[in-house]
C-alpha positions in Angstrom: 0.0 0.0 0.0 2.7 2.6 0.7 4.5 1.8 -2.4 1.8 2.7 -4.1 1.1 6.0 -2.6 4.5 6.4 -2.9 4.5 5.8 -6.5 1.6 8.0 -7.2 3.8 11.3 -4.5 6.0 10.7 -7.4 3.8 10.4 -10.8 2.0 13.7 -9.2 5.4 15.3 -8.8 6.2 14.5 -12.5 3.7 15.9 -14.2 3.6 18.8 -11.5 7.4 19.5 -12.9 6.0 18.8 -16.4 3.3 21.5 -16.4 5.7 23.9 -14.4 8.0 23.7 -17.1 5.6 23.9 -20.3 4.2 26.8 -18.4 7.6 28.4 -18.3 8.6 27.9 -21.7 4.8 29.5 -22.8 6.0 32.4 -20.6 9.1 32.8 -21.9 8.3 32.7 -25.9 5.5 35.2 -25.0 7.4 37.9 -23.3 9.9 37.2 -26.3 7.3 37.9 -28.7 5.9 40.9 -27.8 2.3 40.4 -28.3 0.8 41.1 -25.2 2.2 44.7 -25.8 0.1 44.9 -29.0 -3.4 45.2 -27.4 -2.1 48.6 -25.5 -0.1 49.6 -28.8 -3.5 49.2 -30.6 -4.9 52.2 -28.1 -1.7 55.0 -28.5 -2.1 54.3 -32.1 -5.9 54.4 -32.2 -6.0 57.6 -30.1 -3.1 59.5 -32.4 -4.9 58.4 -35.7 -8.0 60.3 -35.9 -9.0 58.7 -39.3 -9.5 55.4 -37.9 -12.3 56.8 -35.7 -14.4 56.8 -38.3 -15.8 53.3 -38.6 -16.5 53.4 -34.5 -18.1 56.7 -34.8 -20.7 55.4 -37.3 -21.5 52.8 -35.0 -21.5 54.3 -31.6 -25.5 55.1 -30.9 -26.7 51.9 -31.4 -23.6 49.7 -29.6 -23.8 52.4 -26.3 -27.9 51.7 -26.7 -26.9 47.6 -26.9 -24.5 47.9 -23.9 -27.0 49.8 -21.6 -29.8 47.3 -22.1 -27.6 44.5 -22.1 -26.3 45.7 -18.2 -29.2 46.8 -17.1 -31.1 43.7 -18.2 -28.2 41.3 -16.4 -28.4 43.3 -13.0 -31.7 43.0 -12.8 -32.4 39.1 -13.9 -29.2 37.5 -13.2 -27.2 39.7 -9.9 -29.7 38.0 -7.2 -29.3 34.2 -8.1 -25.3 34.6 -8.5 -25.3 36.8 -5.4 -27.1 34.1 -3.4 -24.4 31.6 -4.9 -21.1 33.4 -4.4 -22.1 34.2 -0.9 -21.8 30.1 0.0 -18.2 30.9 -2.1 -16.8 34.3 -0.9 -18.5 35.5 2.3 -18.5 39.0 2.7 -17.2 39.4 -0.6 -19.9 38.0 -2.1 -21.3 41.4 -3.7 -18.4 42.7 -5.0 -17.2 39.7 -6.7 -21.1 39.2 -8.1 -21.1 42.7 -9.3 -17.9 42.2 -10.8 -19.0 38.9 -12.6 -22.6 40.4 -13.9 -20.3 42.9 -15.2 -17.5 40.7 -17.0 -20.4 38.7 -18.0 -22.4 41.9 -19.8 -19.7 42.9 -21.3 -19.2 39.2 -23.1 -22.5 39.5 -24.5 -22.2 43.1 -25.4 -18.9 42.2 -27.7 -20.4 38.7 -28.8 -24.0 40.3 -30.1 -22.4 43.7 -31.2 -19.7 41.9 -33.2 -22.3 39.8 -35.2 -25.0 42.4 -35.3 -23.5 45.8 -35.3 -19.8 46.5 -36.0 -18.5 43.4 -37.9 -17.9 45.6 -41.1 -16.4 48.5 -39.1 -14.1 46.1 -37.4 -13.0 44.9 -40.7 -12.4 48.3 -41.7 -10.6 49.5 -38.9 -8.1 46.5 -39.4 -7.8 47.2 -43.1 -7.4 51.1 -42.6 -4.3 50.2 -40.4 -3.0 48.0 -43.0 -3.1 50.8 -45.4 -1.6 53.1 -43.0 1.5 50.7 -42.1 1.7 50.2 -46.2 0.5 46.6 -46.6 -1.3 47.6 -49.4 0.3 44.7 -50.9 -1.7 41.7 -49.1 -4.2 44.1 -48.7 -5.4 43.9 -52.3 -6.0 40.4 -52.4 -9.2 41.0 -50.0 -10.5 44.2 -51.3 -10.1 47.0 -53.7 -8.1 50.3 -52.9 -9.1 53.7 -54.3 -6.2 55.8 -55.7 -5.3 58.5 -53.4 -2.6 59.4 -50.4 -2.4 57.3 -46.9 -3.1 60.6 -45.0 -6.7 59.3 -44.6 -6.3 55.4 -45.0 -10.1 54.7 -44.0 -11.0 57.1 -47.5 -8.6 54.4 -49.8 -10.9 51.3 -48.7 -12.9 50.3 -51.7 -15.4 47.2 -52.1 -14.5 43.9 -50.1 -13.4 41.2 -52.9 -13.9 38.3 -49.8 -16.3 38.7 -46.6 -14.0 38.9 -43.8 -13.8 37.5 -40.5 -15.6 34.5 -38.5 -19.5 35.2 -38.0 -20.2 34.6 -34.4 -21.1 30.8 -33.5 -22.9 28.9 -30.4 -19.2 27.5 -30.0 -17.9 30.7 -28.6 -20.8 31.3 -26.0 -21.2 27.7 -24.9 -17.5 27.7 -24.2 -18.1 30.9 -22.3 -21.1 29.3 -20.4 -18.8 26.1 -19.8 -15.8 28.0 -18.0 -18.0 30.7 -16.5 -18.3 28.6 -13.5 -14.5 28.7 -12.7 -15.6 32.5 -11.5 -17.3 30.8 -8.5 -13.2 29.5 -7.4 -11.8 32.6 -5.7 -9.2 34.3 -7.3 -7.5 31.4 -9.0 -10.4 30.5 -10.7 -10.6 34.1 -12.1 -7.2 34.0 -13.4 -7.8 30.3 -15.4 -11.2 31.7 -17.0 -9.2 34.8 -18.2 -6.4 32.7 -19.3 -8.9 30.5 -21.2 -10.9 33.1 -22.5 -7.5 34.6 -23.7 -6.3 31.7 -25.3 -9.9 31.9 -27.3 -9.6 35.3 -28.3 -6.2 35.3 -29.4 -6.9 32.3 -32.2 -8.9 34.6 -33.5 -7.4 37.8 -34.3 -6.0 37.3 -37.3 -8.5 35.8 -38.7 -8.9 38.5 -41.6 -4.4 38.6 -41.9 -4.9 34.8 -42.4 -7.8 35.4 -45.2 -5.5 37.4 -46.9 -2.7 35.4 -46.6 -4.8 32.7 -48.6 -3.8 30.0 -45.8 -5.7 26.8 -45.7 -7.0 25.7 -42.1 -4.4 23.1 -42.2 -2.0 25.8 -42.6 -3.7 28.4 -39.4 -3.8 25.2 -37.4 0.1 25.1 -37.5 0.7 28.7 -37.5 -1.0 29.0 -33.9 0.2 25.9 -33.0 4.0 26.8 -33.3 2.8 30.6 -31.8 0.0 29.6 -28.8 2.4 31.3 -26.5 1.9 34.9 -28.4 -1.6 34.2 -28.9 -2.7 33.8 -25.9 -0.7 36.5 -24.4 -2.7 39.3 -26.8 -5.9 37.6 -26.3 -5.4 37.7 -22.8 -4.8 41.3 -22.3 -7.2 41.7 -24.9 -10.0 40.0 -23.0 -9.1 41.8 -20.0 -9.8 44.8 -21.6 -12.7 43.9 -23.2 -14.4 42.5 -20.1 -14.4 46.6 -18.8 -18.1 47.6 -19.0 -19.6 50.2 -21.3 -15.9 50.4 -22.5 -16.0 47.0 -23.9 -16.8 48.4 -27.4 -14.0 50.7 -28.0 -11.1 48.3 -26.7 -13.1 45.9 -29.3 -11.8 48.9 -32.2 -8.0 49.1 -30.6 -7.7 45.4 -30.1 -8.5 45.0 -33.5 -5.5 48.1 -34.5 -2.9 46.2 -32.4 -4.1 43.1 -34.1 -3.5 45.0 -37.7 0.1 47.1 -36.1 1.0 43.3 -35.4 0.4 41.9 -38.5 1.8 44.4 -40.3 5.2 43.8 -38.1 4.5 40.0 -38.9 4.6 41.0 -42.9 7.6 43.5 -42.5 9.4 40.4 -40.2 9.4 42.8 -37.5 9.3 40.8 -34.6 9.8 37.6 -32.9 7.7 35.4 -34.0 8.6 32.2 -35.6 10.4 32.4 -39.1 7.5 30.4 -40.7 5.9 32.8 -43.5 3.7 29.9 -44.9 3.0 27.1 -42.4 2.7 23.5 -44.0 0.0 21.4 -42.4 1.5 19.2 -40.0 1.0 16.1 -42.2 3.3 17.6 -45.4 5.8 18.2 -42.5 5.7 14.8 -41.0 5.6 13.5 -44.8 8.8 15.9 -45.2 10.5 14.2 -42.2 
């Protein structure tokens, strides 16, 4: 019998050191990488580049109209019942935490609903004006037409889309919400992993309109993010945290999507750290290869 707990002490330890390690390295090639300075990149540049306000500007009445119903309608069906949860959970610090949980979970419907209904074209936009901007006109073309002109006003040069950019929203991305939300009920720690998870969500898909143009195949996105989940989850991460700020929600959803386009751009120009693949090979022609 005590061999055998003995032998599990160790198996636990292993794959403790295991996971402490992978951890590490994921730490390490994302602080190498840069990204999760993109997402505050995407603000400065946002703020300094009044052109790009346009696309937000057209759409701010009716996404502030969305957010206000969308809080005030979670307060007032949905604080109670988690309140009378959390305060099993967290004590006295049962209302703060469930006010700060109705909030983080408004402002994931807000950006699910407005991104599908409201601002998917001026997302697009907003990423495509930056491309113009940094001079990726180049890649740029294959997904829409440009308008002759100079870049002083790169938001004027978009013409008509040749492809339809972006992922639609799907019931994949709220039922994984609704499946980690109850990690919020965890103090603290379980916080951090539904960020973290979130994050990791969030980051495969901000580059979902620089992998359109690129012309990859799935196969080929599969293996780009796989050799880069590090970087990816560190922007989505900071991205998420930012987006999960109420009211505010909508216009970190417009500078996420600038540092996403600043870090293409720097992806395009090989300006960063980033792995040296330019066009990933599925993983079966590479294990053919080997």
């Amino acid at each position: 019998m005590s061999s055998r707990v003995e032998k599990a002490k160790a198996d636990a330890k292993e794959v403790a050191v295991e996971d402490f390690n992978k951890a590490k390295s994921m730490a390490t090639q994302a602080a190498k990488s840069g990204a999760y300075l993109y997402p505050i990149k995407g603000i400065f540049y946002f703020l300094s580049h009044r052109t790009l306000w346009k696309p937000l500007l057209s759409k701010l009445a009716p996404t502030m109209t969305l957010s206000v119903g969308v809080i005030a309608f979670m307060f007032v069906f949905a604080y109670l019942p988690q309140l009378a949860v959390l305060v099993f959970v967290n004590g006295p610090l049962a209302a703060v935490s469930t006010v700060l949980l109705t909030l983080s979970e408004s402002s994931t419907l807000i950006t699910l609903l407005s991104r599908t209904f409201l601002i998917q074209d001026a997302l697009v936009d907003t990423f495509d004006g930056v491309l113009v901007a940094r001079r990726q006109t180049a890649i740029l073309s294959e997904g829409r037409q440009l308008k002759s002109g100079n870049f002083n006003d790169p938001i004027a040069k978009l013409g008509k889309l040749i492809k339809s950019p972006f992922e639609k929203f799907t019931p994949k991305a709220l039922i994984r919400y609704v499946m980690y939300l109850p990690l919020n009920f965890i103090p603290l720690v379980g916080t951090v992993i539904f960020v973290l998870l979130q994050g990791r969500t969030r980051g495969n898909s901000v580059h979902a309109r620089y992998f359109q143009l690129k012309k990859w195949s799935k196969p080929q996105i599969d293996e780009w993010l796989r050799e880069n989940t590090a970087p990816y989850t560190a922007f989505g991460t900071v991205a998420t945290l930012l987006e999960l700020i109420p009211v505010a929600s909508i216009l970190f959803s417009f500078t996420n999507t600038v540092g996403a386009a600043l870090w293409a751009a720097d992806i395009e120009s090989n300006n960063t750290q980033m792995t040296e693949m330019t066009t990933p090979k599925p993983r079966e022609e590479v294990k053919k290869a080997e």
